[in-house]
C-alpha positions in Angstrom: 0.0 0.0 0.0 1.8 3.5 -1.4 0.9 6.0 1.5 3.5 8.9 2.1 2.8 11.2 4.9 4.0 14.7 5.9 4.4 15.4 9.8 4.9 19.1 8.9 1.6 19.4 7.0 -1.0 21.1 9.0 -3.5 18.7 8.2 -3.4 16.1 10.7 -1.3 12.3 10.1 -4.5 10.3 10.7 -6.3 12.5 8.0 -3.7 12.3 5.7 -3.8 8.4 5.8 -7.2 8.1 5.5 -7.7 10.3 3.0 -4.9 8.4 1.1 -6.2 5.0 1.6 -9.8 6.5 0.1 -7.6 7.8 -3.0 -6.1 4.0 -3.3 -9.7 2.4 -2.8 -10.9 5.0 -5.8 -8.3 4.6 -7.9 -8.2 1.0 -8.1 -4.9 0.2 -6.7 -6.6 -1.0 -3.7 -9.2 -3.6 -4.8 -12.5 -4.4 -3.4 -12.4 -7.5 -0.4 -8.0 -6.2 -0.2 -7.0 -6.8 3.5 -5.3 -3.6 4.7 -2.0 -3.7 6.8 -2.2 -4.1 10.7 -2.3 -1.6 12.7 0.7 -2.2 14.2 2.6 -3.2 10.8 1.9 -0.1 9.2 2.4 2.3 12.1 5.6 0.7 12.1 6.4 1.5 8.5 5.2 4.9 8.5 7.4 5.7 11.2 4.3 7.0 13.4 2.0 6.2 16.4 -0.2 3.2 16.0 -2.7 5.3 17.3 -2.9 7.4 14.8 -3.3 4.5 12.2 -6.1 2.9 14.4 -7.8 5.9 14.0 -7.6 6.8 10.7 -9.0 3.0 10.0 -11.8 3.9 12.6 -12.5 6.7 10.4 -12.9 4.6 7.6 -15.0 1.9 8.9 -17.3 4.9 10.2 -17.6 6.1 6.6 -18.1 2.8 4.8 -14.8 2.2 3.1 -13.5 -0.7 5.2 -15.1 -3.6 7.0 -14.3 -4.8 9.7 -14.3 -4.7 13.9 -11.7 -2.9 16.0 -8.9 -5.4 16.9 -9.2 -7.8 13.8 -8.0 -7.7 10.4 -9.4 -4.8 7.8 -10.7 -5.1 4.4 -11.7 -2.9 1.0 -15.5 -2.8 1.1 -16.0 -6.1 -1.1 -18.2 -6.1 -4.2 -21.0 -7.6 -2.4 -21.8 -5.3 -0.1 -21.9 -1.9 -2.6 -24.6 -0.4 -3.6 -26.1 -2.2 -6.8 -28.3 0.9 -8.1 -25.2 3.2 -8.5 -25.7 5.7 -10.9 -23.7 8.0 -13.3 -24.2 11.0 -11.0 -23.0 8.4 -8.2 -19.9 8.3 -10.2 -19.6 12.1 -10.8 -19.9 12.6 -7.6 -17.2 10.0 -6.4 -14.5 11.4 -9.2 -15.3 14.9 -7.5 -15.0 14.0 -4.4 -11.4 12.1 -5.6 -10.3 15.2 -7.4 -11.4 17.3 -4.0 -9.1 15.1 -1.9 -5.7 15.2 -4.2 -6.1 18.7 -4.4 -6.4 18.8 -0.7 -3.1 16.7 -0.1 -1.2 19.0 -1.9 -1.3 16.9 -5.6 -1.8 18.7 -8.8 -4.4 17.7 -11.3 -1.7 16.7 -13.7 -0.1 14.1 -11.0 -4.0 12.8 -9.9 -3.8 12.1 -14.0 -1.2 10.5 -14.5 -1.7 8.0 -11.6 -5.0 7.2 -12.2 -4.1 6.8 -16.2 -1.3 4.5 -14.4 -3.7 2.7 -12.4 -6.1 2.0 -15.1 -3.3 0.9 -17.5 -2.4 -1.6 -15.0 -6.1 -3.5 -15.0 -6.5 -6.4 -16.3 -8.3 -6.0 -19.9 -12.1 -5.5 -19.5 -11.9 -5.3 -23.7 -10.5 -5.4 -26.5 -10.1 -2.5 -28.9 -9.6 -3.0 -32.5 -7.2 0.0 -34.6 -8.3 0.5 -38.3 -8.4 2.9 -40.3 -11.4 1.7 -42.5 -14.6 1.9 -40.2 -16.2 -1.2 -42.5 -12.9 -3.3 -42.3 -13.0 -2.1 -38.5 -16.6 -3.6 -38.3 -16.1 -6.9 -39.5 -12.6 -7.3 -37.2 -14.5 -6.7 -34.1 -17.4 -8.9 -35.2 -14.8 -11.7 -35.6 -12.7 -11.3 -32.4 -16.6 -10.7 -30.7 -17.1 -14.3 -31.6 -14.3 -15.9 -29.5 -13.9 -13.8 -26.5 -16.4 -12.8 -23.9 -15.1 -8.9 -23.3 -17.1 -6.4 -25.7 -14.9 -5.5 -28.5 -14.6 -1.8 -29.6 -12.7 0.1 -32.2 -11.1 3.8 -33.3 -8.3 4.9 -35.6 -5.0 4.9 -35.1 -4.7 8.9 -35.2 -8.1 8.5 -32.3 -5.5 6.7 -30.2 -2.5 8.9 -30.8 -4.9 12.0 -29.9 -6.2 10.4 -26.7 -5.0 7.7 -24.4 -8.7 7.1 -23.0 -9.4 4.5 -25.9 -7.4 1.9 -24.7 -7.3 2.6 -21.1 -7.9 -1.6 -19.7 -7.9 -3.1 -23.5 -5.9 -5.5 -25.3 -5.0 -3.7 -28.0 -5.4 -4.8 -31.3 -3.8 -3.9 -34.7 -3.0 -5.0 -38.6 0.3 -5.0 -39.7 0.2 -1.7 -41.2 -0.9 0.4 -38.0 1.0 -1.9 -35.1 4.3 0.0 -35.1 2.2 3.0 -34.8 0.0 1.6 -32.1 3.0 -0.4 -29.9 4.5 2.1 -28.5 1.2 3.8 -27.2 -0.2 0.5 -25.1 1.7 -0.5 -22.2 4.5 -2.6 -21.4 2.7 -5.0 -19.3 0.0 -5.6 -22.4 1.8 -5.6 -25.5 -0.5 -4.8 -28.7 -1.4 -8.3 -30.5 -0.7 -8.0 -34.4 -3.5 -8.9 -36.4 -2.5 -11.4 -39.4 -5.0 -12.1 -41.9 -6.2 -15.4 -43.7 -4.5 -16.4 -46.9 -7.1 -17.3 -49.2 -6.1 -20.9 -50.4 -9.6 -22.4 -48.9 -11.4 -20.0 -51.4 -9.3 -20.2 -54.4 -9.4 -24.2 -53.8 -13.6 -24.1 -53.7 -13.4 -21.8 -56.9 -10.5 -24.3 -58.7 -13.0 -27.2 -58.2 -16.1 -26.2 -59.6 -16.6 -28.7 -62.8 -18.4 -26.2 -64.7 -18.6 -22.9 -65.6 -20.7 -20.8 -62.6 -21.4 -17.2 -60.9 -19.3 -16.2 -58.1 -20.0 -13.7 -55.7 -18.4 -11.7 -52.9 -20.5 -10.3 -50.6 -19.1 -7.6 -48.1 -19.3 -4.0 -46.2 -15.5 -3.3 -46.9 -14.6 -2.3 -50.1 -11.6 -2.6 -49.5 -12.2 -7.1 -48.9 -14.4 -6.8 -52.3 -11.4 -5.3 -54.2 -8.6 -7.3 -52.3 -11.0 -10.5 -53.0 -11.1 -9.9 -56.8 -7.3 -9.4 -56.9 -6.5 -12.9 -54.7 -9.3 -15.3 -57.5 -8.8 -13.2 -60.4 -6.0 -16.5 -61.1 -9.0 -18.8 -61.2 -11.5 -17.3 -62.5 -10.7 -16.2 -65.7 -13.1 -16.0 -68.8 -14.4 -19.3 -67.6 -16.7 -18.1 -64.5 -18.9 -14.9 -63.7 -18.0 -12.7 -61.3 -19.9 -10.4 -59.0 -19.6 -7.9 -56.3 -21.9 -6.9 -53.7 -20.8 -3.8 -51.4 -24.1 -4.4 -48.4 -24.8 -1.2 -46.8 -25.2 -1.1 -43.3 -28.1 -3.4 -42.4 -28.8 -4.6 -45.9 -29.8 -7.7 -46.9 -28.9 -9.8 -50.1 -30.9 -12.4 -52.3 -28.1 -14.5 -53.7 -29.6 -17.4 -54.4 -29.1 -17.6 -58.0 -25.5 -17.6 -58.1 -23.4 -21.0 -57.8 -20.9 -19.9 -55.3 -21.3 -16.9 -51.8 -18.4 -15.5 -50.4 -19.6 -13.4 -47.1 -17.5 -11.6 -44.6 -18.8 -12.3 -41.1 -20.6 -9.5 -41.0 -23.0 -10.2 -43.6 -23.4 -13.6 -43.9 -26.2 -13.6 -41.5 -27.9 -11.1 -43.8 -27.4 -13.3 -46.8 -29.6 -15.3 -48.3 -27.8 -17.9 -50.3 -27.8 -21.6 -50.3 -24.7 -21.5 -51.1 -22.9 -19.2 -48.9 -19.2 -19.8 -47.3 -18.2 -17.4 -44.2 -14.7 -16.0 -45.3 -13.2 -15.1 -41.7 -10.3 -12.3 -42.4 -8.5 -13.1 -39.3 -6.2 -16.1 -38.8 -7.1 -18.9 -36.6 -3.8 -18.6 -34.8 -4.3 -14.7 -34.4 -7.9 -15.4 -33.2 -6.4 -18.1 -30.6 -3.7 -15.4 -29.8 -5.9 -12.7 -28.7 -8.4 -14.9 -26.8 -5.1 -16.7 -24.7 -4.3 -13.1 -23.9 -7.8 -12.4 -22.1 -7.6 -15.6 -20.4 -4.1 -15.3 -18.9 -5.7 -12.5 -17.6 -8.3 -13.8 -16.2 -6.4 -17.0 -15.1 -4.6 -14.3 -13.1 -7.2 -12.7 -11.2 -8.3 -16.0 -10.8 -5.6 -17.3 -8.9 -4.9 -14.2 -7.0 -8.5 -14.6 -5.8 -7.7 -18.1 -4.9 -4.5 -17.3 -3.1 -6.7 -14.7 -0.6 -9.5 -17.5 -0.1 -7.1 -20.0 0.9 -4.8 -18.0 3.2 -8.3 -17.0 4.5 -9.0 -20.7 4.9 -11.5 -20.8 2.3 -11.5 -23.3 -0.6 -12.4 -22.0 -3.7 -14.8 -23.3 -5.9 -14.4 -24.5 -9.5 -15.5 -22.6 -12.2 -16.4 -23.1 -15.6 -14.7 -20.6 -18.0 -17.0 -18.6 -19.7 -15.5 -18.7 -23.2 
């Protein structure tokens, strides 16, 4: 626990340390159900009276930020026991009061910044955000990665995430090729941006090869950019010998496409198509796909077993749970 303490300030030591332990609980760098430092322990570190830690934690079980009773051992108000109608003026109001504390202790609105950008950077990912340029090729990445991770996806564009760090403030970040070297040195250390490799084609071009006789092929899509890259990566097999044709779906759109012999979809149409014939094209690599999703759940496997390590030094067992992905 990061406390630091002035014994020449006029504001009181016990104040101080409260007042510093609420900014921890705010900021996230004390979690909810954490078990403060004894009494005793921390006086000891502080170099101060354990009286004056005692009651500053008084202080704090009056006001609702610890549990606990006087003589055992202190925790973070847990999860369970906060108020489950908060609201969004709730929040206001909590960031104001934050903001009225720091200033208070003698921090400056650029410091209270920059730790609480540090403290949310340090999170574990609670999404994952998706960098491209294209808002249609943008669309069908997040619809792909949506499909195998239980986070909710979002996206902006590179120059979005230069301008502001708030985009990927607790995401894995996410990137093609041509936008990670612009996007790695903006994440942090600690969650290194995942390159995005794309498909190779050679399942499609194989389907296309096959056909015994001449047919209609179609590609169906909301990227122009996929329809134009798709009719550079079969133009080898189609040739004079089959029909092709494009079909740029506006947002929502639907497509009859049941004449033609062979549907290409990106996966953010094919629901909306109606072919009997239709093949999902997935842009994004199995192994990329796999990639991104190990990343959330090493995460998560880390919460996990931090929660595990505090249940059984509290003498509980844990139970199993199923993963949810």
């Amino acid at each position: 626990m990061r406390v630091s303490l002035s014994k020449t300030s006029k504001v009181p030591l016990h104040r101080q340390l409260a007042e510093q332990i609420v900014f921890l609980i705010t900021t996230g760098a004390l979690s909810p159900a954490a078990e403060v430092p004894s009494v005793r322990s921390l006086a000891r570190r502080l170099k101060i009276h354990h009286n004056t830690v005692g009651k500053a934690y008084r202080d704090l079980v009056r006001r609702g930020w610890l549990n606990g009773q006087p003589g055992s051992r202190l925790h973070v108000k847990g999860p369970g026991l906060l108020n489950p109608s908060v609201t969004e003026a709730d929040l206001d109001e909590l960031i104001n009061e934050s903001i009225q504390r720091a200033r208070g202790m003698g921090y400056s609105l650029q410091e209270l910044r920059e730790r609480v950008l540090e403290r949310l950077a340090a999170q574990s990912p609670d999404h994952v955000l998706v960098v491209e340029q294209e808002p249609e090729l943008r669309q069908i990445l997040q619809e792909e990665i949506r499909a195998v991770v239980s986070r909710q996806v979002e996206g902006c564009t590179p120059d979005e995430l230069i301008n502001s760090p708030y985009p990927g403030l607790g995401a894995q970040v996410v990137a093609p090729d041509y936008a990670f070297e612009i996007v790695r040195p903006l994440v942090p250390k600690t969650r290194p941006c995942i390159p995005l490799r794309f498909s190779p084609a050679d399942e499609q071009v194989i389907l296309v090869h096959d056909l015994g006789e001449s047919s209609v092929i179609a590609v169906v899509s909301v990227s122009r950019t996929l329809l134009k890259t798709a009719r550079s990566l079969l133009a080898s097999v189609l040739g004079r010998r089959h029909e092709y044709k494009e079909v740029l779906l506006p947002a929502r759109g639907r497509a009859d496409l049941r004449g033609p012999d062979l549907v290409f979809c990106d996966s953010v149409v094919f629901p909306r198509v109606r072919s009997d014939h239709k093949v999902r094209y997935e842009l994004i690599a199995p192994g990329c796909l796999a990639d991104i999703r190990s990343a959330v759940e090493f995460n998560d496997s880390k919460r996990e077993s931090k929660k595990s390590e505090g249940m059984r030094a509290s003498g509980i067992a844990p139970q199993s749970r199923k993963s949810s992905l």
